[in-house]
C-alpha positions as CSV (number, residue, x, y, z in Angstrom):
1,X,-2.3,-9.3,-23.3
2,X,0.8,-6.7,-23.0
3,X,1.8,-6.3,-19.6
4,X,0.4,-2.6,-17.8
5,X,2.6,-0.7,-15.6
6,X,0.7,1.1,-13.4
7,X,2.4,4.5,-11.7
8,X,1.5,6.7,-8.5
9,X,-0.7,9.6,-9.6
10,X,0.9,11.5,-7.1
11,X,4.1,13.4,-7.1
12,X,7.4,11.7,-5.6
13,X,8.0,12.7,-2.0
14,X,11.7,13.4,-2.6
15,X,10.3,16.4,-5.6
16,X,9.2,18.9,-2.6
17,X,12.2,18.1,-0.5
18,X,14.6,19.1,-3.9
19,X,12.4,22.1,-4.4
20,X,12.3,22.9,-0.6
21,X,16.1,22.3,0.1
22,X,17.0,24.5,-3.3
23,X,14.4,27.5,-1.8
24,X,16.2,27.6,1.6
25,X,19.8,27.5,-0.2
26,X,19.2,30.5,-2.0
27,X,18.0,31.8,0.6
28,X,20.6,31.3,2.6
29,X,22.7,32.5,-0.4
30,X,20.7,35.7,-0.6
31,X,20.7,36.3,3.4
32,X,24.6,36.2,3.6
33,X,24.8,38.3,0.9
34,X,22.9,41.3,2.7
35,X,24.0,40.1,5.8
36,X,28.6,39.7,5.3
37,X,28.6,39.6,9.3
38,X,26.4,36.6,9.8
39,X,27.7,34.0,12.0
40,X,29.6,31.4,9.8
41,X,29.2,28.3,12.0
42,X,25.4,29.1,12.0
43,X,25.8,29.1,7.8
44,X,27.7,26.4,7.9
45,X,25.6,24.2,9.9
46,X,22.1,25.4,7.7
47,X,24.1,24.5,4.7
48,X,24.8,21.0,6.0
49,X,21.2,20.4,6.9
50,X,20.2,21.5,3.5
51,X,22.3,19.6,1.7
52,X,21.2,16.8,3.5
53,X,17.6,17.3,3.1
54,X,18.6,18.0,-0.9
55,X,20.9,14.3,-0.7
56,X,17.5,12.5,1.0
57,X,15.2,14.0,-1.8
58,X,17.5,13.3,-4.6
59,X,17.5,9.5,-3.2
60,X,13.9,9.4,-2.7
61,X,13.0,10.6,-6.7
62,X,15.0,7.8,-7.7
63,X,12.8,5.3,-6.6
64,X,10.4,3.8,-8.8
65,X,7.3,5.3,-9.2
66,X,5.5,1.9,-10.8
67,X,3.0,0.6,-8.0
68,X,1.7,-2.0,-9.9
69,X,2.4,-4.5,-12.6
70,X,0.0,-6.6,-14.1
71,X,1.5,-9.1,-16.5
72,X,-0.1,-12.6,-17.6
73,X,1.3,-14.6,-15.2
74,X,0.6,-12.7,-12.2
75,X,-0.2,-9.2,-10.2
76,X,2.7,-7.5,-8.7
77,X,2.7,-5.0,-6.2
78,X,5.8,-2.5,-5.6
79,X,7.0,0.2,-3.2
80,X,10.6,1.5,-1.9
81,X,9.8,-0.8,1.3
82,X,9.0,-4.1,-0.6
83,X,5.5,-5.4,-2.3
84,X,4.0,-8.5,-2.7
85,X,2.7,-10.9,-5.8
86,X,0.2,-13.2,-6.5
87,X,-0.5,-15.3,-10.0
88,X,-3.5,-15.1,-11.6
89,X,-4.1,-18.5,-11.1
90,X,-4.3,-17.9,-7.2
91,X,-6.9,-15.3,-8.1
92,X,-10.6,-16.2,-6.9
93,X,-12.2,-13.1,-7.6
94,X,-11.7,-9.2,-7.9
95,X,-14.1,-6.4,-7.4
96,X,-15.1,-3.4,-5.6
97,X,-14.7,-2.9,-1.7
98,X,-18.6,-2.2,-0.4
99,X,-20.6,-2.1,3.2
100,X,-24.0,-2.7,3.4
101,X,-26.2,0.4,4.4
102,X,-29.7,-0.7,5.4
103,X,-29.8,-2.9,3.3
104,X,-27.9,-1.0,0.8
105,X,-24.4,-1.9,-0.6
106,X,-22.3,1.5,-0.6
107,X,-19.2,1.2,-2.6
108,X,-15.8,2.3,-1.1
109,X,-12.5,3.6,-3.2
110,X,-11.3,0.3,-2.3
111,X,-10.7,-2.5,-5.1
112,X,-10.9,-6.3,-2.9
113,X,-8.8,-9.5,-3.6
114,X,-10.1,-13.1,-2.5
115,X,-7.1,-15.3,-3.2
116,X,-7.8,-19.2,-3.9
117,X,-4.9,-20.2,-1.5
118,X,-3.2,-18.2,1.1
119,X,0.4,-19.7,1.3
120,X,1.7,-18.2,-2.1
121,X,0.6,-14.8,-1.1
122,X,2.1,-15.2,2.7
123,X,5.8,-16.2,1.4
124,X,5.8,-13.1,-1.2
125,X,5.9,-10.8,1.8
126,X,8.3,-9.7,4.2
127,X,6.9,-8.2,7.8
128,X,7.4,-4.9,6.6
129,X,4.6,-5.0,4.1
130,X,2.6,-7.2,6.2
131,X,2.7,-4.3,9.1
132,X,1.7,-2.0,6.2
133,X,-1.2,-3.9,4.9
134,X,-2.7,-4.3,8.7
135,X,-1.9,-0.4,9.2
136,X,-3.6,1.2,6.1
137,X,-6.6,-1.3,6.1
138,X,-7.7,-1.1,9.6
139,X,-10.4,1.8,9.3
140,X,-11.8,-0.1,6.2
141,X,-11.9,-3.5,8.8
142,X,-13.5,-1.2,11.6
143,X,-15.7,0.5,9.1
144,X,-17.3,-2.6,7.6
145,X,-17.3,-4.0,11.6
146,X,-19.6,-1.0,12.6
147,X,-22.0,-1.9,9.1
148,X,-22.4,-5.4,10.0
149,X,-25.5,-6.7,11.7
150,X,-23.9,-9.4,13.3
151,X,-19.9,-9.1,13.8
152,X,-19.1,-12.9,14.0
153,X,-16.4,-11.9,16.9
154,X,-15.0,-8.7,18.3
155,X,-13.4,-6.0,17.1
156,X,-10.1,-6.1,19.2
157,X,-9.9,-9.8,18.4
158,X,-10.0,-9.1,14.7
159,X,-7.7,-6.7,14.6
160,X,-4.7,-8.1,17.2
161,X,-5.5,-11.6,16.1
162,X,-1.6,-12.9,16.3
163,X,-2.4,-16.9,17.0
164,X,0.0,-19.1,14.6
165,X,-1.6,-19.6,11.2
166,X,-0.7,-22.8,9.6
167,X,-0.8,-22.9,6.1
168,X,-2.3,-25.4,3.6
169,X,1.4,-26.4,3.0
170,X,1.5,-27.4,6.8
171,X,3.8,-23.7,7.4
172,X,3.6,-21.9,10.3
173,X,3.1,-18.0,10.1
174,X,3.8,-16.3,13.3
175,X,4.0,-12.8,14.0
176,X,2.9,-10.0,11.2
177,X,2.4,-12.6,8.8
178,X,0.2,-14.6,11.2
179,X,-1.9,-11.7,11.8
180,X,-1.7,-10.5,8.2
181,X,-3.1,-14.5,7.3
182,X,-5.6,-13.7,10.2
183,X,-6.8,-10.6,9.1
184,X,-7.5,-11.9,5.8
185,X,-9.8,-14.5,6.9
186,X,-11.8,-11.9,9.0
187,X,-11.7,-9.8,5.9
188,X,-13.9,-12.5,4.0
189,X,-16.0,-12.7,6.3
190,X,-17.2,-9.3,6.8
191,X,-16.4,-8.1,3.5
192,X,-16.6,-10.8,1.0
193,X,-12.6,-10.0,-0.2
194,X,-9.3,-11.2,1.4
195,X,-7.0,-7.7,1.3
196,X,-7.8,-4.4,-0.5
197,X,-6.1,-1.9,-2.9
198,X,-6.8,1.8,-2.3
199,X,-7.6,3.8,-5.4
200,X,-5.1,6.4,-3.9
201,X,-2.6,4.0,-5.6
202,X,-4.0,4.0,-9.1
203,X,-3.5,6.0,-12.1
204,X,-7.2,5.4,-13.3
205,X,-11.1,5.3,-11.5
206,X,-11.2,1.8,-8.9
207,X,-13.7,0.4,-12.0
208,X,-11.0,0.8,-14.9
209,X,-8.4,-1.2,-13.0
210,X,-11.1,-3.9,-11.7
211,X,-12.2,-4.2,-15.3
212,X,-8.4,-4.4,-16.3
213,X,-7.9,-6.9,-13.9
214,X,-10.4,-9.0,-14.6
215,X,-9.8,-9.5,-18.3
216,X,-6.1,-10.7,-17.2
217,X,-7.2,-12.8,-15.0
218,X,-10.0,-13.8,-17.7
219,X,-7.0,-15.2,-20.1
220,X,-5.7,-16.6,-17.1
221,X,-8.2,-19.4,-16.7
């Protein structure tokens, strides 16, 4: 199979600070025009903050808009701060984020990842995406928590879990990456899936990129 780039559906941040920064210029433009008396160092300190915020947007539409690239070796994961990757290979399953409801599974826009091995996973990412990963999927833990009949342990523990994780490869995580490592296994066990990718991040419906998925990791084996 070709390799699929998959792009942000939403618009790049740094767009609205270009359009917002050009607005207030003119603006500006038009209002000491009318106004020949206004205070220059007032002007010239709005027309330095503009031009900054016009500099920060310029930077900030420069940056990639791919999120995700699925190639036949592996799924990447990108984003201005970092990303993380994991081979097909690594791949134990892939499939839809749910909570059970009375008995009832209720999907969630949430697409789950159970990885074979941990390690790999853990040395593609730096803290920075670890802290993001633990951020952004912290309702979904605490939501699944609340569903289950039996929480095997406590919430708080779950979530703050920071002991050392020690690899398959006899590694020691500590720190984000430790809890990251820890998180995952609690994950699992509540949810059936080691970390999650919102549908927010997609360009298609959760079941298009599962299927998608699937069928690389499908040639894979």
């Amino acid at each position: 199979m070709n390799s699929v780039y998959i792009q942000s559906p939403h618009p790049k941040p740094g767009a609205y600070l270009i359009w917002l920064s050009l607005l207030a210029i003119f603006a500006l433009g038009l209002t000491v025009f009318t106004f020949p008396d206004i205070n220059g160092v007032a002007v010239g300190l709005l027309l330095l903050a503009m031009t900054t915020v016009l500099l920060i947007g310029i930077k900030l539409n420069q940056q990639s808009p791919i999120t995700f690239t699925l190639t036949f070796m592996h799924l990447q994961y990108h984003s201005p701060h970092g990303g993380w990757l994991t081979r097909w290979q690594n791949v134990a399953d892939i499939g839809r984020a749910s909570v059970s409801t009375q008995g009832w599974h209720k999907p969630l826009p949430w697409i789950g990842i159970r990885l074979k091995h941990y390690d790999e996973f853990l040395d593609s990412i730096c803290p920075r995406i670890a802290s993001q990963i633990l951020m952004e999927q912290r309702g979904l833990m605490i939501m699944a928590y609340k569903r289950a009949d039996n929480p095997p342990h406590d919430i708080e523990d779950m979530l703050f879990d920071d002991k050392h994780y020690v690899g398959e490869n006899g590694k020691i995580n500590k720190g984000l990456l430790a809890m990251l490592a820890n998180r995952m296994r609690y994950n699992r066990e509540l949810m059936g899936y080691d970390f999650f990718i919102s549908e927010d991040l997609l360009d298609r419906p959760a079941d298009d990129f599962i299927g998608l998925a699937r069928r690389f990791l499908a040639q894979a084996r």
